[in-house]
C-alpha positions in Angstrom: 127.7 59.3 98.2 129.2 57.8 101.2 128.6 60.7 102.9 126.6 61.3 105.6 126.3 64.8 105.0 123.6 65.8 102.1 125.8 67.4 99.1 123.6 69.4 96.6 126.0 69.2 93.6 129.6 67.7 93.1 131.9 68.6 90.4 133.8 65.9 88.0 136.9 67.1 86.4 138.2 64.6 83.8 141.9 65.3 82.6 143.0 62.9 79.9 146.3 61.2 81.0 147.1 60.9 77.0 145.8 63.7 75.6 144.5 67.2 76.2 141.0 66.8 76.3 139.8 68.1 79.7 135.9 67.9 81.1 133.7 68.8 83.6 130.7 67.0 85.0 128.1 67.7 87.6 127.0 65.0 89.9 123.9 65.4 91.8 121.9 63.3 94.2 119.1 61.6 93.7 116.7 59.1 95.6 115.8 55.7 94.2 113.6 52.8 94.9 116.3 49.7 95.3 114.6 45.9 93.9 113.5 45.5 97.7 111.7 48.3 98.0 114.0 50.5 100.2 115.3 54.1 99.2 118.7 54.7 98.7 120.5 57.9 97.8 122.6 57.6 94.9 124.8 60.1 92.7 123.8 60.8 88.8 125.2 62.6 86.3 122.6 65.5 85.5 124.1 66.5 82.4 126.7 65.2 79.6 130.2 65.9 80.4 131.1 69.5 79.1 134.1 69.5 77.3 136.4 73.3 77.7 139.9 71.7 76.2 139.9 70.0 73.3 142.2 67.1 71.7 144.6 69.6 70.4 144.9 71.8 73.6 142.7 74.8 72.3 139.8 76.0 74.5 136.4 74.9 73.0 135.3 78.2 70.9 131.4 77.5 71.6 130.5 80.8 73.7 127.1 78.4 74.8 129.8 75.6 76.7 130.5 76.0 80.4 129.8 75.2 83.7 126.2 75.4 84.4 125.0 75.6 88.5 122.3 76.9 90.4 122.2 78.1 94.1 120.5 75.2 95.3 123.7 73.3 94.2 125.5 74.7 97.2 122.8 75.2 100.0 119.8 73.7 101.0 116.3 75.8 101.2 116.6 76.0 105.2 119.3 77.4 105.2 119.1 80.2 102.5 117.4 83.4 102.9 113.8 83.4 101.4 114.3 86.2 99.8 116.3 84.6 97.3 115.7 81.5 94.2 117.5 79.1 94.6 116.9 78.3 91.1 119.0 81.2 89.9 121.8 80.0 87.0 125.8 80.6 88.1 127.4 79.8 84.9 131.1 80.1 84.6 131.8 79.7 80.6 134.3 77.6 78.8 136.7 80.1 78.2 137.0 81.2 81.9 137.6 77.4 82.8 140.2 77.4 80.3 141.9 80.2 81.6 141.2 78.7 84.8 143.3 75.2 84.1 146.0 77.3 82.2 146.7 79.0 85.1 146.6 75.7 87.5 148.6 74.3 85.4 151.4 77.1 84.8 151.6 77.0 88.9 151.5 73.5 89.3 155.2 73.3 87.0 156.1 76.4 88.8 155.8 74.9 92.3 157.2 71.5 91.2 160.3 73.3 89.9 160.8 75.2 93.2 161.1 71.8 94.7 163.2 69.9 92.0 160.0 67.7 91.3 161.3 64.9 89.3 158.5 64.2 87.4 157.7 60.7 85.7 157.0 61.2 82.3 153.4 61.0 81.2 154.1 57.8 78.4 156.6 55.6 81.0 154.9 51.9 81.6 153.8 51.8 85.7 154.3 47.9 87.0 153.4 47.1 90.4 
């Protein structure tokens, strides 16, 4: 929230380094009253984090689990034609952000390999 620029929404994607669980979160901001009476903008998670890969790799079979936005998350009302709500639900479902990632990912090793990409595997210790 650094930013000087207003951001409706911003997306989270959480990829577990040990595992396969992957999530999404939305982010949106909100402004507060700080202890000395000032406002400050700050960034809060609007829902739970919305898991589409689970622990074993599968996509999450609930066809109620996505990705849930509205227009407003990527506009502001002066800007947007008046003719249209902003409150209007985009929701992209687990199963497409599954495919999605699958697809990410199956480039991702295919452009690493085109380069001889020596990866470092996932379990090696890291000292600095």
């Amino acid at each position: 929230m650094s930013s000087r620029r207003y951001n409706p929404a911003d997306l989270g994607l959480d990829l577990d380094y040990r595992g396969k669980i992957v999530t999404v979160s939305i982010w949106r901001p909100r402004i507060q009253v700080n202890a000395a009476g000032g406002k400050e903008l700050v960034a809060h998670k609007s829902s739970p984090d919305q898991e589409f890969r689970s622990e074993d790799g599968n996509q999450i079979g609930d066809s109620q689990a996505g990705l849930r936005l509205r227009l407003e998350d990527f506009t502001l009302a002066a800007y947007a034609d008046e003719n249209v709500s902003l409150d209007s639900e985009i929701f992209i479902s687990a199963h497409d952000l599954f495919r999605y990632l699958i697809t990410a990912e199956e480039n991702d090793l295919t452009y690493k390999a085109s380069l001889n990409f020596d990866a470092i595997n996932s379990r090696t210790r890291k000292r600095t």
